[in-house]
C-alpha positions in Angstrom: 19.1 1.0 -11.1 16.6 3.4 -12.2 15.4 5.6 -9.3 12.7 4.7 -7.5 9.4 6.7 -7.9 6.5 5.4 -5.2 5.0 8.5 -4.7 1.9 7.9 -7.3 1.4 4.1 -6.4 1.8 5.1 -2.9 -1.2 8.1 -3.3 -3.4 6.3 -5.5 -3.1 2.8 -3.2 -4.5 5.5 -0.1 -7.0 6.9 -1.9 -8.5 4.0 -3.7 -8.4 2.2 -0.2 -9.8 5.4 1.7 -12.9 5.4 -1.5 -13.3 1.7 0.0 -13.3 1.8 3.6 -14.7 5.2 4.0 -12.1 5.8 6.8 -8.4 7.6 7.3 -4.9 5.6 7.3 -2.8 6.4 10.2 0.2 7.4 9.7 2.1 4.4 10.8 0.0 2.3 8.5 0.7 4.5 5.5 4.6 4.8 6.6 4.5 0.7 6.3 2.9 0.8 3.3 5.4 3.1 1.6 8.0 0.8 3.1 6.1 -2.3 1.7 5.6 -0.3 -1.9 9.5 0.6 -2.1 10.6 -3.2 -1.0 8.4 -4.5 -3.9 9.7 -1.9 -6.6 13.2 -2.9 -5.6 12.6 -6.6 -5.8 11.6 -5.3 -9.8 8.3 -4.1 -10.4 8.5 -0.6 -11.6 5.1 -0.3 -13.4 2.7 1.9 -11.0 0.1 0.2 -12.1 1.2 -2.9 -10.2 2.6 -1.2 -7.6 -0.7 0.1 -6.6 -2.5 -3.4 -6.7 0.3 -4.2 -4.7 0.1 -2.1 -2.2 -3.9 -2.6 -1.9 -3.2 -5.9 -1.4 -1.2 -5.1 1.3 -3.7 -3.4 2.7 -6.5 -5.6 2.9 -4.5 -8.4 4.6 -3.6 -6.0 7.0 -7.1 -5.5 7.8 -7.9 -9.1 7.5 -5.2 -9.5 9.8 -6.8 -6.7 12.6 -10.2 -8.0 12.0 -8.9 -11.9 13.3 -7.0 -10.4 16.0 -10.7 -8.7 17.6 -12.3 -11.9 17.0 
């Protein structure tokens, strides 16, 4: 298998989100999201692109998740 590059995806995903929310990842929320990133490019996506959405996906359920938790 080709080796795995997240790195990008991984950087642009924070900073896209960061552009959004106007607030910081911690770093165990960006550790899970490199760990969620690396599980999808090993189940086949490679492009970065798509990796990216991916991972901003991520994100936002995680916050819709945190957000019915306070309610």
């Amino acid at each position: 298998m080709a080796s795995l590059n997240i790195a990008k995806p991984l950087a642009r995903a924070i900073n896209i989100y960061r552009s959004m929310t106007r607030h910081e990842l911690d770093m165990q929320t960006q550790r899970d999201l490199a760990r969620h990133i690396k599980k999808v490019a090993e189940q086949g996506t490679q492009d970065p692109g798509r990796l990216t959405v991916h991972g901003l996906s991520y994100l936002r359920a995680r916050e819709r998740q945190s957000k019915e938790r306070k309610e």
